[in-house]
N, C-alpha and C positions, 0 to 999 in steps of 0.2 A: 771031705774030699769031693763030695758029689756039688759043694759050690764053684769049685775051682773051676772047670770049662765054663761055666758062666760067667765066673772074674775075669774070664782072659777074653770073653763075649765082649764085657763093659771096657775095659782096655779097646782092644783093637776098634771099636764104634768111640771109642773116643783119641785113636788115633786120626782114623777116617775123617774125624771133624778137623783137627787140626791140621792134615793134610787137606782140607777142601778150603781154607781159610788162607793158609799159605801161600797156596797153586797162584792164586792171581801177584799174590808179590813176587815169585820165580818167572813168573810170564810178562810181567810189566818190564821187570829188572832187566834182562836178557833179550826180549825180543819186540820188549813195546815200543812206540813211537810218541810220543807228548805231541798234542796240537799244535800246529806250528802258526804261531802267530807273527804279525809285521808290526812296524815300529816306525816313530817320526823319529826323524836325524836332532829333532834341536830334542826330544825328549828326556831329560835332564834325570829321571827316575832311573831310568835304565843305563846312566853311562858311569856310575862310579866304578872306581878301581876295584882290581881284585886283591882279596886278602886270602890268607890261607886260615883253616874255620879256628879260632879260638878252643872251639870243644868238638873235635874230629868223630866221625862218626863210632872209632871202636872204642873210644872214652865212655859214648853214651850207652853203647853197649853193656861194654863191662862194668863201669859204675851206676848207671841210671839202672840196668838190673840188676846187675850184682848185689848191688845195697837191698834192694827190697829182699831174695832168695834170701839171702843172708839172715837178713830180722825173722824172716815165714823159718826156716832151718832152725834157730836159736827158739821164736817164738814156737812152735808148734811141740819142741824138747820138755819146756817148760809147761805148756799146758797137758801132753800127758803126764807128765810126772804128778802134776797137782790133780788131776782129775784121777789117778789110779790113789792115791796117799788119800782122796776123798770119800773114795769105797772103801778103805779101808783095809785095803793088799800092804799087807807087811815085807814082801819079795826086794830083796835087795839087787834083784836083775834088772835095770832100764827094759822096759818093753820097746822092744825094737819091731815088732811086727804092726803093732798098732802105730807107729811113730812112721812107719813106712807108709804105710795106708792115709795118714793124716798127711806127711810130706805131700806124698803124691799127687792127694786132691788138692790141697791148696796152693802148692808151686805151679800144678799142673794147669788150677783154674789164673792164675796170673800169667803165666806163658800163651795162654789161648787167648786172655784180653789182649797183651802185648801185640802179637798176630793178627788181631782183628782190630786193632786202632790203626798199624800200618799199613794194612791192607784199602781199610777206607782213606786213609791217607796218602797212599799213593793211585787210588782211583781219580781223588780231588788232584791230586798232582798233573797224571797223564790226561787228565779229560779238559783241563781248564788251561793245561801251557801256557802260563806267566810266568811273562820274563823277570830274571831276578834282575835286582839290581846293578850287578857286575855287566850284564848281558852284552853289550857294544864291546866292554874290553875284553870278553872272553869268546864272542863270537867275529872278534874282527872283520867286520863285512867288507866285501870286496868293493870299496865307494865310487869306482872306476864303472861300473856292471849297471848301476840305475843313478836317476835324478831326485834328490832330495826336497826340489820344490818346483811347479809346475812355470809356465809362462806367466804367469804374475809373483811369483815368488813368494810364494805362498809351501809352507813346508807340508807333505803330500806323505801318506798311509806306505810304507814302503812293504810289498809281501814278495817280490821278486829278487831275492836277491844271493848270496850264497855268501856260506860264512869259511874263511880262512885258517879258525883256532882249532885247536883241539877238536877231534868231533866228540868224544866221549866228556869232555868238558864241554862243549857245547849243549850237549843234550840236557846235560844238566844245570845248564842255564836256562831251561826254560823250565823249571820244574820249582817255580816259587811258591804256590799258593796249593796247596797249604805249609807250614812249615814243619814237617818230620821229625827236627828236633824238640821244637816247642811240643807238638802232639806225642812224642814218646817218653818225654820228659814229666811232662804233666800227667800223664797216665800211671808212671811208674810211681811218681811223689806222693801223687792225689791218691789211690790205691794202697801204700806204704802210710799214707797219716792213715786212713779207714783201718786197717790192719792194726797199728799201734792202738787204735782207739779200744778194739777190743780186747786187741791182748795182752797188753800192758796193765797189771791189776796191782804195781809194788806201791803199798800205800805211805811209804817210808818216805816218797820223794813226791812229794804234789806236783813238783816241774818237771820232772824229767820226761813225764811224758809230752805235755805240749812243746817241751823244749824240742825233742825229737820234733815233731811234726813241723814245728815253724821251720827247723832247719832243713825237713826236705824240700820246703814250699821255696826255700829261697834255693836252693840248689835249684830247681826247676828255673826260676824267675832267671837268674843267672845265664843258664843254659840258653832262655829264651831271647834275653837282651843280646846276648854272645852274636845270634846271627844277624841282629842288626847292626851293631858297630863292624860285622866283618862284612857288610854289604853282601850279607845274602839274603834276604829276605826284607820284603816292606814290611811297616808297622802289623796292619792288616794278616799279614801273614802267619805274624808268629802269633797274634791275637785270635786270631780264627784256630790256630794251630794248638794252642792250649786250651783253648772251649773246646777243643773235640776232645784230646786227652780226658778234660776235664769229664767232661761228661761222659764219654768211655766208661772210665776208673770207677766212675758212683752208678752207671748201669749193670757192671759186670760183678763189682763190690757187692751192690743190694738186692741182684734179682738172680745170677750166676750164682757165687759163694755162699757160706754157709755162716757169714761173718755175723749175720745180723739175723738171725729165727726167728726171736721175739716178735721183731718190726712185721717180716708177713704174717706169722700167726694170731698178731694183734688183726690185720687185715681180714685173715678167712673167718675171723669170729664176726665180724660188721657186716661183712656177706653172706656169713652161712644163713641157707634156712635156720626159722624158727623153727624149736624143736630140735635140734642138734646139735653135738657137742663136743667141740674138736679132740683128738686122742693126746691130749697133752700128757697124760702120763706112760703111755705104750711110748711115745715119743722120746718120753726123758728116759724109759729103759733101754730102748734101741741107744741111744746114745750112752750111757752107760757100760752096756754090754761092748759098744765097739771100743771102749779105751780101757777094758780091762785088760790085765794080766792072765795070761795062758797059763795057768798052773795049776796043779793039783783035782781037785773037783769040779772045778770051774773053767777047765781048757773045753771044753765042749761048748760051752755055752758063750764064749771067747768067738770062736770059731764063727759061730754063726752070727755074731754081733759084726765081723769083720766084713762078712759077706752081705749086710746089709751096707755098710756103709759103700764096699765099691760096687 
């Protein structure tokens, strides 16, 4: 008991992050304003029709994260169950507290990438205001109000002008660059193969695991093309928009999460001083002790395994 006010320390300092992560996408959402940039009348980029999106925003929600939570909930069940049958716990009870603790971290740490890829993404969004390509049919500009080419006839930069559509559709016509589906898409997929790579160990089926992953990548790719055939987004857009996902997902994968140990501790051995020598075995026991089973002789020692891990 005496770790538990300091579990609830590590909690709330890690709510604290994820509400300071947030804060700018509730402030952007609600109260920001996108640069507002001007536009040539013959500018051919910005005058396609408007579609409505092929993959609407609560699609991407629900399925682009749904799927990943989903595989982390199934996968995280399956590795304690094998990691406690590997110590050698005979208990026919699912350890449910360890399984909680293991949820926790790793939904938790994919819910805070998630957060911090749209965050930067709607920075690049509000700070660069490009126009998508719908822009002219959905900001209907009042063609009455300014002149689209000077005394030589010459088609002229137009920044004076006032748009007639939707405003709340307007505004987000100007929020092109970068693309929000492609970067939340990509993040979830790319994060979701890294995921399957580790925790998929069923040696029964050689494919199923890459089979999985190809199909999240295409699901992403999908997602990505979606906003150009619906004239939201230029090429560039959705391209820049999946390089950020993309590299998101494998910064928050390799240096965040706990997916890949090996990989750094291979690292702090290349750098340690000479003369030193990583606690690779204090390490495999703390891990051990946090996915044991609470029972018997060994609930104490449970306990405090747990309270290392959060």
């Amino acid at each position: 008991m005496c770790g538990f006010p300091k579990n609830l320390v590590y909690v709330f300092v890690d709510l604290v992050c994820v509400l300071i992560v947030a804060l700018p996408i509730i402030i952007l959402k609600f109260a920001g304003q996108p640069s507002q940039r001007g536009f040539f009348c013959d500018d051919q980029t910005i005058s396609y029709p408007f579609h409505e999106s092929t993959v609407p925003t609560w699609m991407l929600v629900i399925f682009g994260g749904g799927i990943p939570v989903l595989c982390m909930l199934v996968g995280e069940a399956v590795f304690i169950s094998r990691s406690t049958k590997s110590e050698g716990e005979e208990t026919k009870k699912f350890p449910f507290l360890p399984y909680f603790v293991r949820v926790y971290k790793t939904v938790g740490i994919f819910l805070f990438g998630v957060l911090s890829t749209q965050c930067l993404t709607d920075i690049f969004k509000f700070t660069i205001g490009r126009l998508r390509p719908n822009f002219l049919s959905v900001c209907a500009p009042d063609y009455s109000t300014f002149n689209c080419t000077d005394d030589m006839g010459r088609y002229v930069y137009v920044t004076d002008y006032v748009c007639t559509g939707d405003p709340q559709e307007t505004k987000e016509s100007r929020l092109s660059f970068v693309s929000g589906h492609a970067s939340m898409s990509f993040f979830c997929m790319v994060y979701l193969v890294l995921y399957l790579q580790v925790r998929i160990k069923w040696r029964q089926s050689w494919l199923l695991k890459p089979f999985l992953q190809v199909l999240a990548v295409i699901l992403a790719q999908l997602t990505m093309l979606s906003r150009i055939t619906d004239n939201k987004h230029h090429w560039s857009d959705v391209l820049a928009g999946s390089a950020l996902g993309t590299f998101m997902a494998i910064l928050v994968g390799l240096s965040v999460s706990d997916l890949f140990p090996k990989t750094w501790r291979k690292l702090d051995q290349s750098v340690a001083p000479k003369g030193t020598t990583p606690r690779l075995e204090e390490e495999e026991e703390d891990k051990l002790e946090a996915v044991a089973v609470d029972n018997g002789e060994n609930g104490k020692r449970n306990s405090q395994g747990m309270t290392t891990i959060m």
